[in-house]
C-alpha positions as CSV (number, residue, x, y, z in Angstrom):
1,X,24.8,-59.2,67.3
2,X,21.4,-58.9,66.5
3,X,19.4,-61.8,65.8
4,X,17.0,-62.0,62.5
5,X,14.0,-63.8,62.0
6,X,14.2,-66.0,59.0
7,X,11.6,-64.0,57.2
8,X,13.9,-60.9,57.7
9,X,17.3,-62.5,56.7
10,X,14.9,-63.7,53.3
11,X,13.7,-60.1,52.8
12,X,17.1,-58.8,54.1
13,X,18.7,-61.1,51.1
14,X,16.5,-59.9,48.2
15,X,17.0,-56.6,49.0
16,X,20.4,-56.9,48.9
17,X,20.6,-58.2,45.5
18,X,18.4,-55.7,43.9
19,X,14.9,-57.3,44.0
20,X,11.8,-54.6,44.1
21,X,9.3,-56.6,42.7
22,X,8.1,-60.2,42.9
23,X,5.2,-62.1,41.7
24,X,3.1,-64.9,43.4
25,X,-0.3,-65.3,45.8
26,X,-0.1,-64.0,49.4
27,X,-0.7,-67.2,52.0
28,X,0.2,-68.2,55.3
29,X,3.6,-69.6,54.8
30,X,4.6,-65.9,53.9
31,X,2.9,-63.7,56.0
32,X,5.3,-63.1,58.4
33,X,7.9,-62.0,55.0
34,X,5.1,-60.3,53.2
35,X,4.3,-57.8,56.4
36,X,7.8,-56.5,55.5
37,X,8.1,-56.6,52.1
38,X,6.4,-53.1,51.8
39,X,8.4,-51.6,54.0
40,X,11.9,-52.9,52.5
41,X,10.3,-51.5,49.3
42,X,9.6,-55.2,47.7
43,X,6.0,-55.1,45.5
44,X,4.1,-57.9,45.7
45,X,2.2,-58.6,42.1
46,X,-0.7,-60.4,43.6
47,X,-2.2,-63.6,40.9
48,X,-4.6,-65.9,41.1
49,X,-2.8,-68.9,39.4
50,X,0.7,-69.2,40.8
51,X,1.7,-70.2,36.6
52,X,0.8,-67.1,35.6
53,X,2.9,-65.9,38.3
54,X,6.1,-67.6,37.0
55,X,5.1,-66.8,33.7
56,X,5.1,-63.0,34.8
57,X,8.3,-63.3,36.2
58,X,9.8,-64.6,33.5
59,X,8.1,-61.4,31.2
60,X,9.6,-59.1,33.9
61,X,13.2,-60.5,33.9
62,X,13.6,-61.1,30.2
63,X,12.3,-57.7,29.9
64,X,14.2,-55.9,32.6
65,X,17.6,-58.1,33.0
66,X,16.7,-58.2,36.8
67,X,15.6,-61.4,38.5
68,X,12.3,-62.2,38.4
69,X,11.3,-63.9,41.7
70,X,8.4,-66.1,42.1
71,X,6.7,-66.7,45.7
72,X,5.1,-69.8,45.4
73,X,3.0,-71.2,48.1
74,X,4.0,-75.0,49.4
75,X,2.3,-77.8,48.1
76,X,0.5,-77.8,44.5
77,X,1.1,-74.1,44.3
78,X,5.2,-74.8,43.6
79,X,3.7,-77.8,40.8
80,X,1.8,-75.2,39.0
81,X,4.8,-73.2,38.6
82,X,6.6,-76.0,36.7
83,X,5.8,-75.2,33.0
84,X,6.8,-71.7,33.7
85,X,10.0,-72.4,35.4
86,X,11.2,-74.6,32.7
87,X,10.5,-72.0,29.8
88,X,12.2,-69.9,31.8
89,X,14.9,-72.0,32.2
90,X,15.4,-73.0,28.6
91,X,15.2,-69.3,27.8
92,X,18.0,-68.5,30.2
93,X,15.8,-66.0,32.2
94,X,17.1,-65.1,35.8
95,X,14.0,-66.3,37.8
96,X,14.1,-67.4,41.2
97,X,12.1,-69.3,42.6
98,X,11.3,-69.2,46.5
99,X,8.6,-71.6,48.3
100,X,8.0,-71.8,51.8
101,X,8.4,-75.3,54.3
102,X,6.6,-76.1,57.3
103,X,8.3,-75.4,60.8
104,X,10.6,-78.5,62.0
105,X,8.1,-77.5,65.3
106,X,5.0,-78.1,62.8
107,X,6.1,-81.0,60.8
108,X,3.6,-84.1,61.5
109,X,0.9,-81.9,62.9
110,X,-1.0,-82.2,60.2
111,X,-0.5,-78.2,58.9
């Protein structure tokens, strides 16, 4: 059996259920999923405000019936996504959501 990195099961799992497009701002805690979203054939909509990323999300899957995923960044980036999430939500819109977490190997080191 061959083993997966967690970025690569995460990539593996949108792939799988039809995402091709997501919205949110490149960092850190996604680099490692990011280097392979290209070749899985993912499109990363880069913003500069992750609520305008939501928001967008929400345009693309009321628009398209597909899910609209949202890569938020951990920390105040998954807070600014509130507002959107919740029109999304009232408005029945298939947005996901996906924020990273530090490492258990990184926790209380100050990263």
């Amino acid at each position: 059996m061959t083993k997966m990195t967690p970025s690569e099961a995460f990539v593996e799992t949108m792939v799988a259920n039809g995402v091709d497009t997501t919205f949110g701002i490149m960092g850190s805690a996604f680099m490692d999923a990011m280097d392979i979203f290209t070749p899985a054939g993912i499109r990363l909509v880069p913003v500069v405000h992750e609520q305008g990323a939501a928001h967008m999300a929400d345009g693309y899957a009321r628009v398209s019936g597909r899910h609209g995923v949202v890569v938020g960044q951990n920390g105040p980036g998954i807070s600014n996504c509130v507002t959107a999430i919740a029109a999304a939500f009232w408005a029945h819109s298939p947005v996901v959501i996906v924020t990273p977490e530090t490492g258990t190997m990184g926790i209380g080191l100050g990263g």
